[in-house]
SEGU-341250 format. One record per residue: residue in three letters; x, y, z of N, C-alpha, C in turn. Coordinates in steps of 0.05 Angstrom, whole numbers, plus 5000, padded with zeros to 4 digits. Example, Ala and Ser with C-alpha at 12.3 -4.5 7.8 and 13.67 -1.06 7.14 Angstrom:
// residues 2
ALA526448865156524649105156526449345156SER525749555142527349795143525850015157
//
This chain:
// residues 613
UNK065685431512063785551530061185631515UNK061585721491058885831469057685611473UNK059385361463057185131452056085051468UNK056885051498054684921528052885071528UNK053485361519051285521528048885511503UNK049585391476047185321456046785061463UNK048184891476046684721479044784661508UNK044784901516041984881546039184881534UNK038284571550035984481535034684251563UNK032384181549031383971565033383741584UNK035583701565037483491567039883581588UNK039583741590041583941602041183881636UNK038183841641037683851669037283601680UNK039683611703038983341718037083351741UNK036383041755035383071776035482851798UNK036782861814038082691827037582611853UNK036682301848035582231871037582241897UNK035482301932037082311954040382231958UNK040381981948042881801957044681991941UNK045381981912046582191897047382401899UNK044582541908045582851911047982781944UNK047282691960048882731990050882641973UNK051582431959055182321959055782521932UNK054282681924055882851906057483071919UNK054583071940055883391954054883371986UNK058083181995057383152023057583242042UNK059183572035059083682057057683922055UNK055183852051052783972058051583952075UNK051583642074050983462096052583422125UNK055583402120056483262137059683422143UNK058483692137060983932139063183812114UNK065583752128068283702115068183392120UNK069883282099070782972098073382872113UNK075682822101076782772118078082542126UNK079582372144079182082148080882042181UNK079882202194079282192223080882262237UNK083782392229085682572242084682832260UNK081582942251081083162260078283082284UNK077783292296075783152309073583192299UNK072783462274071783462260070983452236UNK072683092229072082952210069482912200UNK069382882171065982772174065282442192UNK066982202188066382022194064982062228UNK066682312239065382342270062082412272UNK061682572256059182722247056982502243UNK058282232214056281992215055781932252UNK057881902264056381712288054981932306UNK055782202303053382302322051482422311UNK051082322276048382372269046082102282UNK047481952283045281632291045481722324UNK047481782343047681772367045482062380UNK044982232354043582402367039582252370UNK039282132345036782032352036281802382UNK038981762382039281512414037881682427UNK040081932433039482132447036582292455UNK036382312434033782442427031282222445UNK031382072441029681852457029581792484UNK032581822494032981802524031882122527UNK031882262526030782642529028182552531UNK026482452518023582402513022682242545UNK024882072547024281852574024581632570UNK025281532542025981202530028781152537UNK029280852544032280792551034380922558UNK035880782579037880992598041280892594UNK040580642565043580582566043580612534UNK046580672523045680692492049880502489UNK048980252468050980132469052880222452UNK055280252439056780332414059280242417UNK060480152392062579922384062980002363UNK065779992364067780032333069179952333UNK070079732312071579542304072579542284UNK074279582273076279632251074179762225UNK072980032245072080192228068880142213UNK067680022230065779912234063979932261UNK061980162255061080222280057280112289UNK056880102304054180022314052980202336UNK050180172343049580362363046380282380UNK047080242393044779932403043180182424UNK040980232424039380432436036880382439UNK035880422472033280142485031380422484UNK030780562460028680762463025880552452UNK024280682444021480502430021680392413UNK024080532390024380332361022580402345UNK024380452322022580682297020080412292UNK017680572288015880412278016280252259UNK015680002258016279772240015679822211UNK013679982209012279972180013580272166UNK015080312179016380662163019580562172UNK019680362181022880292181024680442158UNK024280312134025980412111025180662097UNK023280852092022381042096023781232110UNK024981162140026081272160028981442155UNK030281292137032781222140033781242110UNK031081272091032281242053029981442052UNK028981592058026181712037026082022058UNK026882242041028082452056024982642067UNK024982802079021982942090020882712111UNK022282502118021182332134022282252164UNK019382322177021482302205018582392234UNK019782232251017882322277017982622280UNK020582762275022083012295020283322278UNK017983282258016883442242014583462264UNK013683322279011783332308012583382321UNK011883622334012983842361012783612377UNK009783492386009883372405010683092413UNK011482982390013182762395016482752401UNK017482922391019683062403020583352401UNK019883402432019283762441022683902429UNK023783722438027283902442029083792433UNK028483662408031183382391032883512378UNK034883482369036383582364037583382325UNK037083172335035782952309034482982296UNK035182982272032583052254031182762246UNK032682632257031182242237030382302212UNK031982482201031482452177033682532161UNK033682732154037482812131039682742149UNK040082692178042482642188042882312184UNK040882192198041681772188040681712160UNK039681942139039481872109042781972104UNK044582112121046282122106049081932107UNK048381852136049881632148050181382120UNK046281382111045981172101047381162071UNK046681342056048681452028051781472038UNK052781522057056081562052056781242063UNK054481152073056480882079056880592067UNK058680412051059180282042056880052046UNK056280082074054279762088052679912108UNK050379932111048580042136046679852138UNK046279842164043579572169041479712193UNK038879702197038679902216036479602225UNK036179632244033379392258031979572285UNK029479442281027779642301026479442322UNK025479482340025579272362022879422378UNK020279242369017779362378015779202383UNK015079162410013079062422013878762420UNK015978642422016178392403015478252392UNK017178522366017578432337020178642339UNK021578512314023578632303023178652268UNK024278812266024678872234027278922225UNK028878802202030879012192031379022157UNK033479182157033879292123037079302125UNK037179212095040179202092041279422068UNK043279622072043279812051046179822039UNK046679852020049779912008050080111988UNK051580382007051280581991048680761986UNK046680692003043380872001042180661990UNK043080461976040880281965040080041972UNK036880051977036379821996037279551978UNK037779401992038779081989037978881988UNK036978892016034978742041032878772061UNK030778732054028978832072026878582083UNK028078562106026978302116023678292125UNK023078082124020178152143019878122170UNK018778222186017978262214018278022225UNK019777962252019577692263018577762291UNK018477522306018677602328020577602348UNK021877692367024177722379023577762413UNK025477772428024877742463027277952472UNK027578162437029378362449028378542462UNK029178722486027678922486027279152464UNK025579362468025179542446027879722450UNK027579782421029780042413030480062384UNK033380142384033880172347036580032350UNK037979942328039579872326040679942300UNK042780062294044580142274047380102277UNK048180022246050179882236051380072216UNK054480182204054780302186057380252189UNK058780262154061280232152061980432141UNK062980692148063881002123064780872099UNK063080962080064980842056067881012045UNK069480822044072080832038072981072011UNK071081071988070381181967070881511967UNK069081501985068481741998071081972019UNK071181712046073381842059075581802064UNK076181572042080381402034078781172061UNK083381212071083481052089083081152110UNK081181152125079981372145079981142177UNK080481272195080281122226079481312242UNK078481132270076881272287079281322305UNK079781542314080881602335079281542376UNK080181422387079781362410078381582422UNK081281742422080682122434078382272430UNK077782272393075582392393072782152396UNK073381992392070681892401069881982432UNK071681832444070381922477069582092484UNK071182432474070482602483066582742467UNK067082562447064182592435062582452455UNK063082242462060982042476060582202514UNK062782242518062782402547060782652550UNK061382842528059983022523057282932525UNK055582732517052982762518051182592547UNK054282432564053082372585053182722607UNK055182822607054883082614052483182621UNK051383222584048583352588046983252587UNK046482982600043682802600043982582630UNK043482712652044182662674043182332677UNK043582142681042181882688042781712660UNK044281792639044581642611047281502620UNK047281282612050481152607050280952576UNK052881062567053880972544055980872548UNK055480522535057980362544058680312512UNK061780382515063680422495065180262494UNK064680112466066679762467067279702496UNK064879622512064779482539065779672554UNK066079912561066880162582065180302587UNK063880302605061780522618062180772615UNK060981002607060681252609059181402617UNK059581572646057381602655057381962679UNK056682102675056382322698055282322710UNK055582412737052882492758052882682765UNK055482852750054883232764053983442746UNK054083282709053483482692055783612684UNK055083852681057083982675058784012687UNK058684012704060284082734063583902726UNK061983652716063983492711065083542685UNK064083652675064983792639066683922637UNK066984182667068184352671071184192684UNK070684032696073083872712074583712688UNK073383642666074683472649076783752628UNK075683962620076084072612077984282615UNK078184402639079584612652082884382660UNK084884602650087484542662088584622682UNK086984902685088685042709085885022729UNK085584992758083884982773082485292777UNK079185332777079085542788079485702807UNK078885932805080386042838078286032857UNK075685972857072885892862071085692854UNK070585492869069085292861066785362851UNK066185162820063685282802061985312806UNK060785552793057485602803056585442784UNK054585332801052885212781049985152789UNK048285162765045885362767044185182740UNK041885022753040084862738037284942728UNK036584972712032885032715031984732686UNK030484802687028484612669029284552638UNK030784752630031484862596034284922610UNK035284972622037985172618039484932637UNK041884992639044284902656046585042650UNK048085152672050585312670052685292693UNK055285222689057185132710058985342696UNK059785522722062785752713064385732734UNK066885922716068086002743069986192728UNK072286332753074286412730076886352737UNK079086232723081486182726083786392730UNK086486332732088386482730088986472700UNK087486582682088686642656087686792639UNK089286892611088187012594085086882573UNK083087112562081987072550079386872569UNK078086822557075186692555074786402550UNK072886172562073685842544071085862559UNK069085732531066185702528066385412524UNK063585302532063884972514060085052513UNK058684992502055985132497054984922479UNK052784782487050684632473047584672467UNK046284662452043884592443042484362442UNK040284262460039184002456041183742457UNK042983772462045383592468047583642449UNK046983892431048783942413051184102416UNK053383992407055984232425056084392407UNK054984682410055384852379057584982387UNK059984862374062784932380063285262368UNK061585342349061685672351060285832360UNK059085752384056685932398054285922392UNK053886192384052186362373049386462394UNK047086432387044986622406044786572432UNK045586352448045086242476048486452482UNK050286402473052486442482052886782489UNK051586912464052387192463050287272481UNK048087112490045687232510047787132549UNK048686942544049986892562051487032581UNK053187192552056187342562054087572569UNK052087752557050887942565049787962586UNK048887682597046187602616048787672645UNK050487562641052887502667054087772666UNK054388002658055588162655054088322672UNK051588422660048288562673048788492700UNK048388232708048388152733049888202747UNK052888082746055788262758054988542767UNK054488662750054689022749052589032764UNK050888922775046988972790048788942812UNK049688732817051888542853052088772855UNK055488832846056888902855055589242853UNK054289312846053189592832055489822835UNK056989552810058489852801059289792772UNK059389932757060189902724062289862714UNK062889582717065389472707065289522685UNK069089472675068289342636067989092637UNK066889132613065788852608068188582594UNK070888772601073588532592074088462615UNK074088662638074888592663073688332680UNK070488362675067688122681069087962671UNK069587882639069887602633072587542633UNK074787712628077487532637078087372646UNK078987142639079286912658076886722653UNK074186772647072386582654071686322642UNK071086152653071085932638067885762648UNK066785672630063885712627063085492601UNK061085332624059085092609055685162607UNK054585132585051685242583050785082559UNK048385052573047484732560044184912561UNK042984852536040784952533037984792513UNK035784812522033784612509031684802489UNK031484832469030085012457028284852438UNK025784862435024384762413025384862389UNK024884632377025884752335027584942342UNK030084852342032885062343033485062320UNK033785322302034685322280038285462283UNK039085202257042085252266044185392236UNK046185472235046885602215047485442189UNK047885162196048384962177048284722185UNK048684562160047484212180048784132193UNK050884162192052984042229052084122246UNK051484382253048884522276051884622294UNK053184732283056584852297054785142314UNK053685172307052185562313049385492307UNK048585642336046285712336044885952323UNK042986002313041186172299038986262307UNK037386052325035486192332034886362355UNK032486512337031486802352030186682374UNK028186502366026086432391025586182398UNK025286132421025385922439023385702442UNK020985782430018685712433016685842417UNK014585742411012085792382011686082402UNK011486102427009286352443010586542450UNK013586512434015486722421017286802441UNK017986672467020286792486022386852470UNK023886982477026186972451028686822468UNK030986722462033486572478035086772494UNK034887052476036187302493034987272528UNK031787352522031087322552031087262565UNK030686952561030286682574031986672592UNK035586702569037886702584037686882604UNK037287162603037687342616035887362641UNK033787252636032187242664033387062684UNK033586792671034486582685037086712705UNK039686812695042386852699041587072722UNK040187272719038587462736038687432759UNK036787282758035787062778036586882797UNK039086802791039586452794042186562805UNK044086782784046686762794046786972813UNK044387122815044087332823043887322863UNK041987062862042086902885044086822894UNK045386712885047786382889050386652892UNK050886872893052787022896051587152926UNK049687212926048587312954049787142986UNK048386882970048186622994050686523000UNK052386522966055486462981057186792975UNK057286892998059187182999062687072997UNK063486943005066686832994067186802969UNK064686722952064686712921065986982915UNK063687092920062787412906066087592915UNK067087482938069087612942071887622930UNK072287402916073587202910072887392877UNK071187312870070587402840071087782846UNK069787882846071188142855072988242854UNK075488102867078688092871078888062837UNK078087932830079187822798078388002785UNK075488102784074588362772077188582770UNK077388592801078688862808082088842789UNK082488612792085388592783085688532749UNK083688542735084188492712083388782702UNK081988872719081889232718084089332717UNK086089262736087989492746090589412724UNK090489142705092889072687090489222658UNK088989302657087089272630087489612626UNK088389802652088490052658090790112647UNK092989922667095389952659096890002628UNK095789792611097089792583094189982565UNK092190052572090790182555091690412534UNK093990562545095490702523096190572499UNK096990302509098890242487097690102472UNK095089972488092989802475090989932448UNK090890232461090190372441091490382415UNK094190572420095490542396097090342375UNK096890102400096789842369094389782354UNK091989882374089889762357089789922321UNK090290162337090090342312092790312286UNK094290192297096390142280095689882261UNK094889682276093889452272091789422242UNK090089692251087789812227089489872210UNK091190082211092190282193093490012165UNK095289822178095889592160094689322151UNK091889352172090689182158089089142132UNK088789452119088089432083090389292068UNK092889352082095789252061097089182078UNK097288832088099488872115101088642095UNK102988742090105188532076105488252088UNK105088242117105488002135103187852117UNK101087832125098387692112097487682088UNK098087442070096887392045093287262058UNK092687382058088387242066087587142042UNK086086942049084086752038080886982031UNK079286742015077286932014074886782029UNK074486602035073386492052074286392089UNK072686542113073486552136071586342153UNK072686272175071786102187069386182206UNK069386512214067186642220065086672203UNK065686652178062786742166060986452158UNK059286482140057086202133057486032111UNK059886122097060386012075060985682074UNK059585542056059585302061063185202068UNK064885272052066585192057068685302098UNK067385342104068685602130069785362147UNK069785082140070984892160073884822150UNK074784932122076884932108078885112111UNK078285432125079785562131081285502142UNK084185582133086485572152088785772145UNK091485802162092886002161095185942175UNK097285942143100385882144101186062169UNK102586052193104186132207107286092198UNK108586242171111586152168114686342169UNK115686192168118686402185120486472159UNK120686642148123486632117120786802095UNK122286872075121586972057120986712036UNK123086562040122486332013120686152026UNK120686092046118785872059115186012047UNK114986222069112386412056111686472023UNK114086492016112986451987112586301970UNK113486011977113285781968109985681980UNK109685791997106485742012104485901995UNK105486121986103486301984102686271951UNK105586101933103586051911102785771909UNK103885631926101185331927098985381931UNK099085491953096085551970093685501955UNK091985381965088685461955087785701966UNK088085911948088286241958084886351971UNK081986081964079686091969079986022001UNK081085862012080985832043083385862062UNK086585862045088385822055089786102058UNK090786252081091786442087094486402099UNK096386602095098386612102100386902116UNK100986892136101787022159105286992156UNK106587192149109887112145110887222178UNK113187102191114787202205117287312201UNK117987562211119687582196123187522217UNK123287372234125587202255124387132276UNK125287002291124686882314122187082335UNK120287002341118987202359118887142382UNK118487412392119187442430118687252441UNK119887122464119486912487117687032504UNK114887022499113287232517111987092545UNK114286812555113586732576113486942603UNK111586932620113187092644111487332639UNK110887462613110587772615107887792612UNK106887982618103688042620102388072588UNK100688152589099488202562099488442547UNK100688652569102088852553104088812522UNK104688632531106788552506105088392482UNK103088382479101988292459101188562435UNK101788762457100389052439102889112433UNK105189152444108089212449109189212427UNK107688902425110488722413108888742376UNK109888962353108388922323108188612318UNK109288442316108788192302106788072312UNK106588102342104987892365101488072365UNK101688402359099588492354098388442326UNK099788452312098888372270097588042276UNK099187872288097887682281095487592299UNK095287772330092887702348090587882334UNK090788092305089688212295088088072267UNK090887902266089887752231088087562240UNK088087482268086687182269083387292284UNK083787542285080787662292080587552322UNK082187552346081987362369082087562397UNK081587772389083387972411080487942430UNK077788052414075487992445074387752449UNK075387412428075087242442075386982421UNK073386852418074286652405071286622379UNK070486792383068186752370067786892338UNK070387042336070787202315072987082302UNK073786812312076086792292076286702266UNK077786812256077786812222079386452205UNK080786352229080986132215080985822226UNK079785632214079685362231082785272247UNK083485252225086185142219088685392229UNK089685402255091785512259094585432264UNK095485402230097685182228101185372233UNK102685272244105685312248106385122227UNK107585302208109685182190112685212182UNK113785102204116085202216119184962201UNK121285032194123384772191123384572212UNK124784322202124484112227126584122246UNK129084472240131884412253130984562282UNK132984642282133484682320132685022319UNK133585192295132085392297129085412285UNK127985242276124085182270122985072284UNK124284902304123184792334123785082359UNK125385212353124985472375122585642367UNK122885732349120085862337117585762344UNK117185412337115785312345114485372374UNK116485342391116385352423115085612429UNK116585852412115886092416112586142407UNK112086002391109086122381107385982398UNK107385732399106185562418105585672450UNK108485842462108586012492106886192474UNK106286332465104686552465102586462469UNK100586292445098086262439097386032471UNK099785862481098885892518098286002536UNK099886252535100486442543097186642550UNK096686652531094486902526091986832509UNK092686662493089586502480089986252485UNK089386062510089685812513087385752495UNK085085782496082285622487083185592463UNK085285702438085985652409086885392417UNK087385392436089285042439087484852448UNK085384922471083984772479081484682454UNK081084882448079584802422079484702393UNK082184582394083284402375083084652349UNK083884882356084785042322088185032318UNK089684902336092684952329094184742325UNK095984722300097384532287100084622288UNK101984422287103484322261104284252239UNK105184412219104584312196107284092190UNK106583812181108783572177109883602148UNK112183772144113583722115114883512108UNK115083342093116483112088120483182081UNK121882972096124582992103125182922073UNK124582722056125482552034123782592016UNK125382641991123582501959125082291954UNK123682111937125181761938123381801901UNK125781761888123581801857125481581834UNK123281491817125781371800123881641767UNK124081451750122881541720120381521722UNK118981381741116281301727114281431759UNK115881391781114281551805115981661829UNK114381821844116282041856114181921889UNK116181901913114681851933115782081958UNK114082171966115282391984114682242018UNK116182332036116882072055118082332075UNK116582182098116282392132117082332149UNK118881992142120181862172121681712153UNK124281572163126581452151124581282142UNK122881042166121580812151120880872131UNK118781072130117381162096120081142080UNK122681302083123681332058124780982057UNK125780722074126680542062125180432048UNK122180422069119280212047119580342014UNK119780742016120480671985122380591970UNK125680631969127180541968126480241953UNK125980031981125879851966123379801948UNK120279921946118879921926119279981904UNK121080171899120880421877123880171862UNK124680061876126579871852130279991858UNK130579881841134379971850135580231838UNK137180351860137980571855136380851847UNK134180811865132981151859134081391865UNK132681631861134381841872133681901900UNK135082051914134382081939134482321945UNK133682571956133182801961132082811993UNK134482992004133483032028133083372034UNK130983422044129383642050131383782076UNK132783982076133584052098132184352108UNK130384482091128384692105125684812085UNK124384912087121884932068121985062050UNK124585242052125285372029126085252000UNK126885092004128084821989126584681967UNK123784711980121484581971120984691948UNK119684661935118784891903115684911906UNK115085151907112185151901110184951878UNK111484811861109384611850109984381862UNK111784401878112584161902110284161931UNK109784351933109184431966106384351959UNK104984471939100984341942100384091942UNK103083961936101783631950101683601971UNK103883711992103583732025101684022037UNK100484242024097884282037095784192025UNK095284072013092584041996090583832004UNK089483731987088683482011089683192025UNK091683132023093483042037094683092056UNK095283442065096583512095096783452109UNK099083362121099283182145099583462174UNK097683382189097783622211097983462234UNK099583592257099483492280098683672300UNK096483642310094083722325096383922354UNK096984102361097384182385095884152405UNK096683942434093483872444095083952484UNK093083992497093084052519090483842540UNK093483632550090883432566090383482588UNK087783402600087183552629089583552656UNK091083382652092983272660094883492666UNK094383712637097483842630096584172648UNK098184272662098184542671099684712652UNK098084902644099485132622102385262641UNK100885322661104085412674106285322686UNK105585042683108184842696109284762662UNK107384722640109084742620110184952604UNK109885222611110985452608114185442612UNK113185392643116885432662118085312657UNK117284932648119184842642119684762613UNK118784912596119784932571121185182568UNK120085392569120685662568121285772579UNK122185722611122885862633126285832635UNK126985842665130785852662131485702662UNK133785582656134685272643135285222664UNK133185122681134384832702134884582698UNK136084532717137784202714135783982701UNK132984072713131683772699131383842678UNK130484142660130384162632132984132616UNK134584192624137183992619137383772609UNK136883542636136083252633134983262613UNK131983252607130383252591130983232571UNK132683552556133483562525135183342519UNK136783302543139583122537138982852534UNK136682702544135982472540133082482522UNK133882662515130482652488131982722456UNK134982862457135782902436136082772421UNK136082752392135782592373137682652349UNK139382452333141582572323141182452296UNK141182632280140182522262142882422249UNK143382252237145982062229146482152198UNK145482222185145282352154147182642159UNK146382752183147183092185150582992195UNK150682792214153882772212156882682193
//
């Protein structure tokens, strides 16, 4: 260490051109890496850094169809806007500070920068080709890795105008990485939503809305409202609500077409703006848990130069809305004033309807307030030293570059938890012990969340109790055995976080964690294996007669064993809720009284494993 520090000198300092610095340090650029299991992989991030400039063009008034195709990981994005000027083509796309979107008035409300987001597309990807399509003429450039290749000269062409982009994620970077179906669409859906008259055809499939959000809210919501959505347009704003039969709050909130999946200034002006207003109606002074209980709520917002908390643009930041200084607080708050203030007058069955819900999330929020009190305070008292929670030092609420890495062991045993707790990467990885099976809290109200110590410690550890905006970790993993008592547990944690925080589910923070059944090892390599196939393919790779080790619970595992299965390899299986699925028809019949068809069910889904007999 002395001698680095005598030798700091001229030689000492690097300087590293664009392409470099992004693939040294890409998730600056492009959040977390990854290879497409999550929906917020980086490879997702490349295609809606190029799909936001599409975007950005159709907003302006250029082209109303934007094409996109992916083929064994190989994506394109065919977009009939004007087409970057021919003579800053490569400039555009390799040479950083460069870009239309630095002119207010060439694009008022983009959300694209045309510049560090498709420069970074262009550095992480193996092959990028971009061609511009103007006045007819066309131009293009060929890049591998950030470095130009090919740069053709101008021809002429009978295409129409627009851009056209080509990129392959390089492999280097994110392994063996694939596009998931799921999350693409729901990326691509999302931005016909908020751009009324756009269709994006997806490997030859039309995508397209004509109600907005309206339809955002219909794709989204499992349980139907108890009132058809308000919904409420102006020039800059759009907002579709309503409130359901359930616990807690579910936001979906954009910027300039951007889904800032953690809120921030439009959102918190939102909840304030709708609250004010309620309490003016009805003029009487609700709480303000009672107003939002249940609600479920789309808000789509247009702000010049939105400044955001980091380059994925997850959270909004900015104060003000405009150079002539409105701020987003007001804007919102006038608008909501105004608009919902009306639209509750004109329809009185609404207002009545909402009311009832008011009134009744009052009279259960009354009910348990004793007890709500005294867990909170208990909740404090162990949260300096709560034995249950080993914490990370980096949270998914705060700004820390790494905050897309947080996550948090949910595990059942003493040896399981402590085999977690010294693998762990102790900078993002947190751990929550159980200490036996927890309550079946199907059926019971939310009293039992304060009731019940385990179910309050952990709706305490995960920071979730006033909503979803404080939570402390990305990653809310179950790491449970694969036998018949770590699949009840399973069931049990899963009924809760349905139960009373559906949006943790809807919003893709809850897992599975996949421990591997088999080690398959000879002298020279060790293969750890999650399905019989894996263990024969090794078997017969690994040569004759290896050893064989079968995993029968996590305890088993050895802590210098276990950081290969959380580390970066973790295999997670996403807990997902499709529009399809009703929280309370799968409540009853998972968790409810053993009727005949849940019977059926287990009995023709059971699986026997032939090793255990």
């Amino acid at each position: 260490m002395q001698e680095m520090i005598d030798n700091y000198s001229e030689e000492s300092i690097q300087t590293l051109d664009w392409k470099e610095h992004i693939r040294r340090r890409p998730g600056m650029y492009i959040g977390k890496l990854g290879d497409g299991s999550y929906s917020d992989d980086g490879i997702y991030v490349l295609l809606k850094e190029v799909m936001d400039n599409s975007i950005d063009e159709f907003m302006m008034g250029y082209g109303k169809k934007i094409e996109v195709n992916i083929v064994d990981g190989k994506v394109s994005v065919r977009d009939f806007g004007r087409g970057i000027p021919l003579g800053k083509l490569v400039e555009v796309v390799s040479k950083m500070n460069t870009g239309a979107k630095y002119d207010s008035k060439a694009f008022k409300k983009s959300v694209g920068l045309n510049g560090v987001g498709v420069k970074a597309v262009n550095a992480l990807s193996s092959e990028f080709a971009v061609k511009a399509f103007r006045d007819g003429e066309v131009r293009k450039a060929d890049f591998v890795r950030g470095e130009l290749i090919n740069d053709f000269p101008i021809e002429k062409t009978n295409e129409p105008n627009g851009t056209y982009v080509e990129f392959t994620p390089d492999g280097d970077i994110f392994g063996s990485y694939g596009f998931k179906e799921e999350f693409v669409e729901n990326l691509l859906k999302n931005y016909t939503f908020l751009n009324s008259g756009l269709t994006i055809v997806y490997n030859g499939t039309p995508i397209v809305s004509k109600n907005g959000l309206l339809d955002l809210l219909e794709e989204k919501m499992t349980e139907p409202g108890i009132y058809a959505p308000i919904h409420l347009k102006g020039e800059d704003l759009e907002i579709a609500m309503t409130h359901a039969e359930q616990y807690g709050e579910e936001y979906y909130t954009f910027v300039n077409g951007q889904h800032t999946t953690q809120g921030g200034t439009h959102l918190i002006a939102f909840r304030e703006a709708v609250v004010k207003t309620i309490r003016e109606f009805y003029n009487k002074n609700f709480d303000v848990a009672d107003i939002r209980q249940g609600m479920v709520a789309a808000v789509s917002i247009k702000i010049e130069e939105p400044v955001f908390e980091s380059q994925t643009k997850t959270k909004l930041g900015s104060k003000d809305m405009s150079p002539d200084g409105v701020s987003v607080r007001n804007f919102v708050h006038d608008f909501i004033k105004k608009h919902l203030d009306n639209y509750l007058h004109k329809h009185p069955e609404v207002a009545e309807i909402m009311l009832r819900k008011i009134q009744d999330s009052e009279k259960e929020r009354k009910a348990i307030s004793g007890i709500q009190k005294l867990a909170r305070e208990r909740a404090k008292k162990v949260s300096l030293h709560n034995k249950k929670l080993r914490d990370c030092r980096i949270h998914y609420n705060s700004n820390a570059e790494r905050k897309l890495e947080s996550a948090i062991f949910i595990t059942e045993g003493d040896s399981a938890s402590g085999s977690i707790t010294k693998a762990r990467d102790v900078v993002t990885q947190a751990v929550f012990s159980l200490k036996g099976k927890p309550l079946n809290s199907y059926g019971l109200s939310r009293k039992v969340v304060y009731e019940n110590e385990e179910f309050n410690l952990l709706q305490a550890a995960l920071n979730i109790e006033e909503g979803m905006e404080s939570l402390r970790y990305n990653y809310v993993i179950i790491a449970t055995d694969a036998d018949v008592d770590g699949m009840h547990i399973r069931l049990l944690l899963i009924t809760f976080f349905l139960q009373f925080f559906p949006e943790l589910i809807k919003n893709g923070h809850l897992y599975i964690l996949q421990t591997p059944l088999f080690r398959v090892r000879n002298k020279k390599e060790t293969r750890y294996c999650y399905t019989d196939e894996e263990k024969q393919r090794a078997i017969k790779e690994l040569g004759p007669n290896p050893e064989i080790t079968r995993f029968k619970g996590l305890g088993e595992i050895s802590p210098d064993e276990f950081k290969y299965f959380i580390g970066k390899d973790m295999r997670l299986e996403r807990v997902r809720m499709k529009k399809e699925d009703s929280s309370k028809d799968l409540l009853e019949f998972y968790m409810g009284k053993n009727t005949m068809s849940r019977q059926n069910f287990i009995i023709e889904n059971l699986i026997v494993d032939e090793e255990m007999l």
